[in-house]
Each structure stands twice: as C-alpha cells, then as structure tokens.
VOLUM-322677 format. One record per residue (C-alpha): residue in three letters; residue number from 1; y, z negated, x negated. Coordinates in pm, 1 decimal. Layout:
BEGIN
r;k;v;w;u
ALA;NUM;Y;Z;X
...
//
This chain:
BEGIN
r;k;v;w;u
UNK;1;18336.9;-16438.1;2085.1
UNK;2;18038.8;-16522.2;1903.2
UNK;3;17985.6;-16581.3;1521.3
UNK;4;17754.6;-16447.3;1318.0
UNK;5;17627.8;-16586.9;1016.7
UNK;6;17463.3;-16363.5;778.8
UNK;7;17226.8;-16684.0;640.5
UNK;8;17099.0;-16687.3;1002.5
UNK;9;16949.4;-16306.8;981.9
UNK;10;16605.9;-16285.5;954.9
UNK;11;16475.7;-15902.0;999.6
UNK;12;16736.2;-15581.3;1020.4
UNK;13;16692.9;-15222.6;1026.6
UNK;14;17004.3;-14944.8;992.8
UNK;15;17028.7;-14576.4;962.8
UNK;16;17318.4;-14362.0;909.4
UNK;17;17392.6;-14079.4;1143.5
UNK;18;17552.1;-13791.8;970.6
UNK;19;17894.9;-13620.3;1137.8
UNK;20;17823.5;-13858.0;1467.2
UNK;21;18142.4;-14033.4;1412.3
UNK;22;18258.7;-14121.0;1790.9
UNK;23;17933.9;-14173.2;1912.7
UNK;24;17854.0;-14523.2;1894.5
UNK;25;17931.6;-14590.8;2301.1
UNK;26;17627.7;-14319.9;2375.5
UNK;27;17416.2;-14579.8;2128.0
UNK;28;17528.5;-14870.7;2355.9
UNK;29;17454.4;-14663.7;2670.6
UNK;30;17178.6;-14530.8;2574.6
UNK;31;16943.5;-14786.4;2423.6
UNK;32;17026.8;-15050.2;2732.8
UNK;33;16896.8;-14768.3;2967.1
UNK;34;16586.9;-14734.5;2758.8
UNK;35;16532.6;-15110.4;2726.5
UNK;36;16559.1;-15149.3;3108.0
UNK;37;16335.0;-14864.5;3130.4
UNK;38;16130.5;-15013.3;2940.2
UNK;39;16052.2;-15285.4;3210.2
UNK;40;15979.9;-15562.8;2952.0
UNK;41;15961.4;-15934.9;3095.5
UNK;42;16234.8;-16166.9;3049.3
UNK;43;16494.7;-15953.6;2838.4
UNK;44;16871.4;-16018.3;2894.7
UNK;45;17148.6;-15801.7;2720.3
UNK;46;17520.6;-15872.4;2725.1
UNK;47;17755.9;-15713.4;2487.6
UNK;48;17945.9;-15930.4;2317.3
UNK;49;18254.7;-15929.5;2026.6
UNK;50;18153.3;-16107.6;1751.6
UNK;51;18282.5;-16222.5;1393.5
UNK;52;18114.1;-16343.0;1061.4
UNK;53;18340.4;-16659.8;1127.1
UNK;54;18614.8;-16818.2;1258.4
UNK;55;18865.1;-16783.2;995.8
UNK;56;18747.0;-16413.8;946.7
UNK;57;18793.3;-16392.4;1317.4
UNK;58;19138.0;-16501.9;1276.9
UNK;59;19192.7;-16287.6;1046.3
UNK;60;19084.6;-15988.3;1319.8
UNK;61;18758.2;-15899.3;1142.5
UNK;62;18494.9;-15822.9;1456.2
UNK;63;18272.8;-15596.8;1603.1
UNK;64;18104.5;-15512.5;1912.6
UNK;65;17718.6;-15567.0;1944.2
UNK;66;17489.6;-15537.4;2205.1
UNK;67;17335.8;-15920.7;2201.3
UNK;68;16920.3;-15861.5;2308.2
UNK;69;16719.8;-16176.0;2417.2
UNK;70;16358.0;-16308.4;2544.3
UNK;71;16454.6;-16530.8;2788.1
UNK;72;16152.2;-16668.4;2923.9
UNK;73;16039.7;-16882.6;2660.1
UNK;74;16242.5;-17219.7;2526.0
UNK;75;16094.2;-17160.2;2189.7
UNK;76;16201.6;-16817.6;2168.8
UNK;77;16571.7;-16873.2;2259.9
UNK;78;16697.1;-16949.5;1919.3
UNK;79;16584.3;-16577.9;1829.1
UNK;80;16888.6;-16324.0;1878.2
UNK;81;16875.0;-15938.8;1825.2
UNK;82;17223.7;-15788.2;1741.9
UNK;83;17242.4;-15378.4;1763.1
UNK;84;17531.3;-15252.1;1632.9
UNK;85;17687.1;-14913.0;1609.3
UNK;86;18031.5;-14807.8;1446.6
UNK;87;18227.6;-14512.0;1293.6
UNK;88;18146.0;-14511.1;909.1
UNK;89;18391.2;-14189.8;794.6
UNK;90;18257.9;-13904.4;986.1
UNK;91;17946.9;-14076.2;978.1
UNK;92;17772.5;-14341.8;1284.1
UNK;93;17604.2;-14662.2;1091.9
UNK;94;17326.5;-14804.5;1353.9
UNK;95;17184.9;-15105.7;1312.3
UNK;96;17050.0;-15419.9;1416.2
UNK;97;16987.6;-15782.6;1309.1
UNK;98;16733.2;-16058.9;1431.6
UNK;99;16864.4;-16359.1;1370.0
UNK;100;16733.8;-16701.6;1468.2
UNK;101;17052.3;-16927.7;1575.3
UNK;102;16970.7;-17294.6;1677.2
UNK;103;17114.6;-17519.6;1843.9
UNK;104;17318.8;-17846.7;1748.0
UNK;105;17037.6;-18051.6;1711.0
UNK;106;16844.2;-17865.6;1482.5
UNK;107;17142.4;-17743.2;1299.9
UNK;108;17221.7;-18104.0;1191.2
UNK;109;16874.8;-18101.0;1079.4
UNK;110;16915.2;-17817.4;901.5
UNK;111;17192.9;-17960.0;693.0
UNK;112;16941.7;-18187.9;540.8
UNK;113;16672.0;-17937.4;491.1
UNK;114;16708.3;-17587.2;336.0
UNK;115;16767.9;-17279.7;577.9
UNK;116;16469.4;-17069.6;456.8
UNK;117;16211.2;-17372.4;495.4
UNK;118;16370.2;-17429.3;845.9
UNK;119;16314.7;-17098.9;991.2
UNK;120;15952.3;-17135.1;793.1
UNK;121;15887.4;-17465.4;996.1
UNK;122;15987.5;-17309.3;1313.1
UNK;123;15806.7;-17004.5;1278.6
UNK;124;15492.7;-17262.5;1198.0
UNK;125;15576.6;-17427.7;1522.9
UNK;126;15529.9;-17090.7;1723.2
UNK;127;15176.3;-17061.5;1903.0
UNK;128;14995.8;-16743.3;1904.2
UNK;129;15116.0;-16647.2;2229.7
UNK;130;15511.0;-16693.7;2090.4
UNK;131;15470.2;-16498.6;1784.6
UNK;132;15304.3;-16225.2;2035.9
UNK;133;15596.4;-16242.0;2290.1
UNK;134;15841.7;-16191.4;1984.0
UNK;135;15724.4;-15922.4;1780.7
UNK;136;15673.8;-15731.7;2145.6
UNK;137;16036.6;-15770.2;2225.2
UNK;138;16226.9;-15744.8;1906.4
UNK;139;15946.7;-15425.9;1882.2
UNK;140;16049.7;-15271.6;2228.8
UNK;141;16451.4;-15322.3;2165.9
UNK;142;16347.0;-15173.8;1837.7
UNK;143;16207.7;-14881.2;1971.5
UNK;144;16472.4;-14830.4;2214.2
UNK;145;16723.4;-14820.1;1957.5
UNK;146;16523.8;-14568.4;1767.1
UNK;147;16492.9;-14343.5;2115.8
UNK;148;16882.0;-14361.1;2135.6
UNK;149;16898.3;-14244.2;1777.4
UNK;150;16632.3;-13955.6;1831.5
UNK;151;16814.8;-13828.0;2124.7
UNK;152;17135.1;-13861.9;1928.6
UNK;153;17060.3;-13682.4;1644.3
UNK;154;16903.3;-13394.9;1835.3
UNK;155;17151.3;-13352.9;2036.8
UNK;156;17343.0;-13281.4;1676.9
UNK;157;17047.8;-13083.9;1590.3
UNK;158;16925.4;-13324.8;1293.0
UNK;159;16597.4;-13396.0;1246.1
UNK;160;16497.6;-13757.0;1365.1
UNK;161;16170.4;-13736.1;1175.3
UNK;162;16355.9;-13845.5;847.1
UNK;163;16460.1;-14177.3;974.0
UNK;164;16299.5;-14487.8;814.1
UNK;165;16171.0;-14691.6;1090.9
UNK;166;16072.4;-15021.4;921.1
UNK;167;16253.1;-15321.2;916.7
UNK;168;16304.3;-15492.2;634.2
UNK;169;16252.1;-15849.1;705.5
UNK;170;15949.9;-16103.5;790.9
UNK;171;15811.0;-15916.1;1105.1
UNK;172;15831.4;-15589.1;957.2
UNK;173;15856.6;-15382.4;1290.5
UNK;174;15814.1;-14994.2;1255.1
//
C-alpha cells in the first residue's frame, strides 16, 4: 500500500460526475485503454491502494488509484500521477494528483530545506528535454482521463463540454 502525502502534490484536476455513482471501475477501465492507445513511450500503470498515512491506514482510511509513470527517465521518476475515481452520494468525484515523491536521499535533504524550494530546485535541475517529456505525459494521462469522462458522461447523456479542463497547479495542463 502506498502513502500519499498531500505536501507532496504538485498539480491536480477533479470533476464531479452527476448521478454516475457506481461508475468509477468504467473510469479505471477506460482511461488505461486510452493511455495504452495512446502509444506514449515509457508509461507504466499499476493500480495500487493507497492511504494519506500509516496511522490513517490503520485506521482503514484508503482508496484505490490508478498510479501513472514516465519510466524512461531517472530524473523523471520521482514524478507520480494518481487518478482517482469514487462514489460521492449519487454522484462520481474524478480526479487526479501529480505528485513528486523522492527518494530517501533527497528526503533527508528535504528535512533541512523547505518542501516548496525543494521541488523548485528540482524542477531547476530538469533540462529542456525533461520538462518536455513531463508535461507530454502528465498531458496525455490527462487527456485520457478526460476521454473516459467524455464517454462517461455521454453515455448519461450530460454534456462533457461543461467540464473545466485545467489543472490547477504549476504545469497548468488543459
């Protein structure tokens, strides 16, 4: 089970489904079919339980999320998106979270510097061919999630034209 810690979210996005409670496996299903469809380089998805800690996960507070990576570059690693969909009432609450999580060396570092200027050095540290790679991939997952949506909410003849398709974060994806 992985943890999730909401300090380590960089960029999200959400959208509430009206009366598509039940629906969130067809989210799953459907957005990693459109993301291998895709045929982007280097992605690997895995679905994975995860808690915002461990007592909380003691305490049986989890969810499932679909865990997207890039894979092919050792500076990208670190950088985690986690799509998410669950009942809210009668309602479906989609979303998903980039997070960057690092690694035991650079989180003892990180005890000694503040979060937000960490993830500002590292983000320095990326070349132009890095920051490329990861606003194409979190962008694609993004849109595939958005494609899964569309299809959902036709399919319970809404119109998808009213969702807001920006993230709110540093890369800003739409």
């Amino acid at each position: 089970m992985a943890i999730l810690k909401g300090r380590q979210v960089i960029d999200s996005w959400s959208v509430l489904i009206s009366g598509a409670k039940g629906k969130a496996e067809d989210i799953f299903r459907d957005t990693e079919e459109f993301i291998k469809k895709s045929g982007a380089p280097n992605i690997k998805m895995k679905r994975r339980t995860v808690s915002p800690g461990i007592f909380k996960r003691l305490l049986g507070k989890k969810r499932e999320f679909l865990i997207v990576t890039e894979k092919g570059s050792m500076k990208l690693k670190p950088f985690q998106m986690f799509i998410n969909a669950r009942d809210y009432g009668n309602n479906l609450d989609v979303c998903w979270y980039l997070t960057y999580r690092i690694g035991i060396k650079q989180m003892l570092t990180a005890l000694f510097v503040p979060f937000a200027a960490a993830i500002q050095g590292i983000l320095m540290k990326l070349d132009l061919f890095d920051q490329q790679d990861l606003r194409a991939y979190v962008t694609n997952a993004h849109h595939c999630l958005l494609e899964a949506v569309e299809k959902l909410m036709v399919s319970l003849n809404q119109d998808p034209s009213k969702i807001d398709r920006k993230s709110r974060g540093f890369l800003g994806i739409s």
